[in-house]
Steps between C-alpha positions, in 0.01 A plus 500: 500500500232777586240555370364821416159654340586596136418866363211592248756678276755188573212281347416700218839536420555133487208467284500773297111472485190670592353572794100430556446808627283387827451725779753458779315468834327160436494310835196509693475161721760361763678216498264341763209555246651131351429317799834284418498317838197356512481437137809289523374310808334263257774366385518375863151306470609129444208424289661808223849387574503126438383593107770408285432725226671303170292170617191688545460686187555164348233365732268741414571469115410167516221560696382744214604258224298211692187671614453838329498724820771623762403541889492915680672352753787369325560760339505716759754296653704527215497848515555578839766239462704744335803641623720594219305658236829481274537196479486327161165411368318617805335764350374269177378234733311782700338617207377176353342401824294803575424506120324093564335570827352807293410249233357191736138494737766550819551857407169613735715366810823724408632599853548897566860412597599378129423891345705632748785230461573494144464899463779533804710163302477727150563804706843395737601311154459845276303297269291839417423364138288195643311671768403731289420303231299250784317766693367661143333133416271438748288242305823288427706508836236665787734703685285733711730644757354686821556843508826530720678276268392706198672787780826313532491475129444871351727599784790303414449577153533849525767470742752305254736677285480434159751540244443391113754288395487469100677181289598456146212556259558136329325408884151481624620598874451811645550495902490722766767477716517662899798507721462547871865450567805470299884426658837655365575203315137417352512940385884417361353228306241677383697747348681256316265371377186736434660603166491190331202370626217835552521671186211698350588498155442124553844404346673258815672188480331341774115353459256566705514082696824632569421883622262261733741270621728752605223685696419169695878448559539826645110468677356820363129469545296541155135600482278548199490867345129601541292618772411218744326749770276654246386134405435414850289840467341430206377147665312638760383715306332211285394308747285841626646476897809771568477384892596733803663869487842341444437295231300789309780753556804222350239464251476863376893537614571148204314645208581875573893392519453316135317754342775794562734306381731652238552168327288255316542203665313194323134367672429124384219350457458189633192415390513176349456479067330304289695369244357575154478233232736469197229372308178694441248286722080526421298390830143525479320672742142576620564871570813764531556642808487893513856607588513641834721739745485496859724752565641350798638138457544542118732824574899423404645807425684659819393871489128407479575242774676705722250809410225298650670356853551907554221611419317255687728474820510867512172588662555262769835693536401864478686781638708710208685187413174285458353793248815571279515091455120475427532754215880328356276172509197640296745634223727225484156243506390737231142540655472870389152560621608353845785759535318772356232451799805461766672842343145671528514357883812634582439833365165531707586330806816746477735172584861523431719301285831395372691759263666188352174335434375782316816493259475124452069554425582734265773293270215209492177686447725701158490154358099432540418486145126603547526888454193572701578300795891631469384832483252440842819331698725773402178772617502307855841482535556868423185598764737296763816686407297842522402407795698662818637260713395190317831402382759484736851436488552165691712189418215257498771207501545667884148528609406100369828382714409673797124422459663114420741549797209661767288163404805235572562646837123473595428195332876276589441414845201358396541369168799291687305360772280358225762359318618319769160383648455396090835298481397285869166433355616389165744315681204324667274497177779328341527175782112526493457435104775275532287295727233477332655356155709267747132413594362499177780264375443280788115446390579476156761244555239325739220480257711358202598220781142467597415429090776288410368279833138513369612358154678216678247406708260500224729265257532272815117489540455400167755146513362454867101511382567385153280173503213698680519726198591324207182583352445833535924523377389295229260698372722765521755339262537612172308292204717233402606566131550210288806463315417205227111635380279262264641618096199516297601271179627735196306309247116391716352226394168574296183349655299275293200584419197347710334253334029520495343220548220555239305263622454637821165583613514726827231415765190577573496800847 
């Protein structure tokens, strides 16, 4: 039966829900940009394909179990090992690994292949959730991905189509589910169907194990509803390094495409919690730490998250787009001093902006509480809008894509020769490191034979020289203990008394 692309209006028909209102042109890299060919090609490498990946993992967890630590090399080998990211249990198994290599003294050897191959496993498997939740805990998993995979990543996130699937309310799941393609029969189905199980007044007979079930049956892709490019965004942004042209303008093009949005969608925070007490505890302490806010690594909300990667990536983007972001990032990181000094800027330097930015500045500076400083925002932004020719009427979605667009065609060609040089050399990194433990194994091994030998020859030295020795062993002996001591008498016999011989006349000296 053909297959054929299903409609927008067919789709929100069938689901009868809404619509994250994203802008439509979101595709800015090729195909090629994945480097598919010679990613797979390692598959091919004997050493990668001989890895059974059920004994393995047990290996390894044994290994753990047994000596506390897990080896880079294995598992990168596990990773790259990988070809069916669906598969049951994968995923855990993935997760627990990198989370122990984190944890043991092997983590300083991590190979620059293993970032790359569990972001691309969690990507192909639309495991958003986890790689996500891995790349925002740094400390715990140390994912730090180069910056055309963080590429690959905000691009395919903003190229996916999201639609918000919502369960019964007596359920804790909320997915997002995106269809690519949907056959006659599978859109038949679905029409059946969609009114018993997608509901929004949450009354439906079916659960939400079930609503799942049916989706794998049918092999509709899910994804997790939030917004996985502006996370990738948000973690360069932390880690201070936005990389080459391209990577700044997906950068400013992730956050930008979140922060228009008409919906809320939820931002977690994956930091991990410390779990109170049920019991008052008193611990006594020398001294009380003052509390203390570094505005950078302690930030969890989105908008002053995302406020912060614009207004910091913007300068190094410039150009209308670059200013317009630089002033939505000051007001959404609510640094008020910091975009009164930028509006000042832009009204003296005469630069152009955004109409849309000025409408969206506006809504958040009415809400500064501080009257003075609202009342100074409101001054600037009213000295830009007097201004002629300052604001301009330009879809600043438009001008980031094509400044995001202008970048990928200079920086592809490039960026995919690097890849590919990258993949060869990891490819050799990976027999080179596996070398080296083979190596390292080998010595170990030898040594333990070269003790156990010494300890034999010594016990045989001792029975061969034992009569040339016996004294010095002797002496060595313990002190012989005796088992059957001399008992004092319980009732001593009283000494007579000593008789004086009175007649005795001591001599003469």
């Amino acid at each position: 039966m053909a297959r054929r692309v299903c409609r927008p209006a067919t789709l929100q028909r069938l689901l009868s829900l809404r619509h994250t209102q994203l802008p439509k042109s979101r595709n800015f890299l090729s195909a090629s940009y994945r480097c598919d060919d010679v990613w797979n090609k390692r598959l091919d490498n004997p050493l990668v394909s001989s890895v059974n990946l059920g004994d393995f993992y047990y290996d390894l967890d044994r290994k753990f179990k047994r000596e506390g630590k897990v080896s880079a090399i294995d598992v990168d080998l596990f990773v790259n090992r990988i070809d069916n990211p669906r598969a049951d249990g994968v995923v855990e198994e993935l997760e627990e690994l990198i989370h122990r290599l984190r944890r043991s003294p092997e983590t300083v050897d991590t190979l620059e292949s293993t970032h790359c191959a569990v972001l691309r496993v969690l990507l192909d498997g639309g495991y958003t959730d986890t790689l996500t939740r891995l790349l925002a805990q740094p400390m715990s998993y140390g994912l730090f991905p180069d910056h055309p995979t963080c590429n690959l990543l905000m691009h395919t996130f903003l190229e996916r189509k999201e639609y918000t699937v919502i369960f019964p309310k007596n359920t804790t799941v909320n997915k997002v589910v995106y269809f690519d393609l949907l056959n006659d029969h599978l859109e038949a189905c679905f029409e059946k169907t969609q009114a018993q199980i997608f509901q929004q007044d949450g009354a439906s007979c079916h659960t939400a194990l079930d609503v799942i079930q049916w989706l794998d049956d049918y092999k509709i892709g899910r994804i997790d509803d939030w917004p996985a490019a502006a996370r990738v965004a948000v973690y360069l942004m932390l880690q201070e390094d936005f990389g080459p042209p391209l990577t700044q303008a997906l950068v400013l093009a992730s956050c930008y495409c979140y922060t228009t949005t008409q919906d809320n969608q939820p931002w977690e925070d994956y930091m991990p919690k410390v779990e109170e007490p049920q019991e008052e505890v008193k611990i006594r302490v020398k001294f009380l730490r003052n509390p203390y806010f570094d505005d950078h690594f302690d930030l969890t909300e989105p908008h002053p998250l995302l406020g912060k990667t614009l207004a910091w990536v913007s300068p190094l983007v410039g150009g209308l787009a670059g200013r317009s972001c630089g002033l939505l990032g000051w007001a959404l990181y609510g640094k008020w001093e910091e975009l009164a000094a930028a509006l000042d800027r832009v009204a003296t330097e005469k630069e152009p902006i955004a109409a849309s930015v000025v409408v969206q500045i506006k809504s958040l500076v009415e809400g500064v509480e501080d009257v003075e400083a609202r009342e100074r925002l409101l001054s600037g932004v009213g000295r830009v809008e007097a201004a002629e020719g300052l604001v301009v009427e330009q879809d600043l979605w438009l001008a980031i894509t094509q400044l995001a667009q202008d970048a990928a065609r200079a920086a592809e060609p490039l960026d995919i020769k690097a890849q590919e040089e990258n993949y060869r050399r990891w490819e050799e990194q990976r027999e080179e490191e596996y070398q080296r433990q083979v190596q390292a194994y080998k010595k170990q091994q030898l040594l333990a034979e070269i003790e156990e030998k010494k300890q034999e020859l010594t016990a045989r030295e001792e029975v061969i020289y034992f009569f040339d020795n016996k004294e010095k062993l002797s002496m060595m002996l313990p002190e012989k203990k005796k088992f059957y001591p001399k008992r004092s008498p319980a009732y001593p016999k009283k000494k007579r008394p000593r008789e004086v011989d009175e007649a005795y006349i001591p001599p003469d000296v």
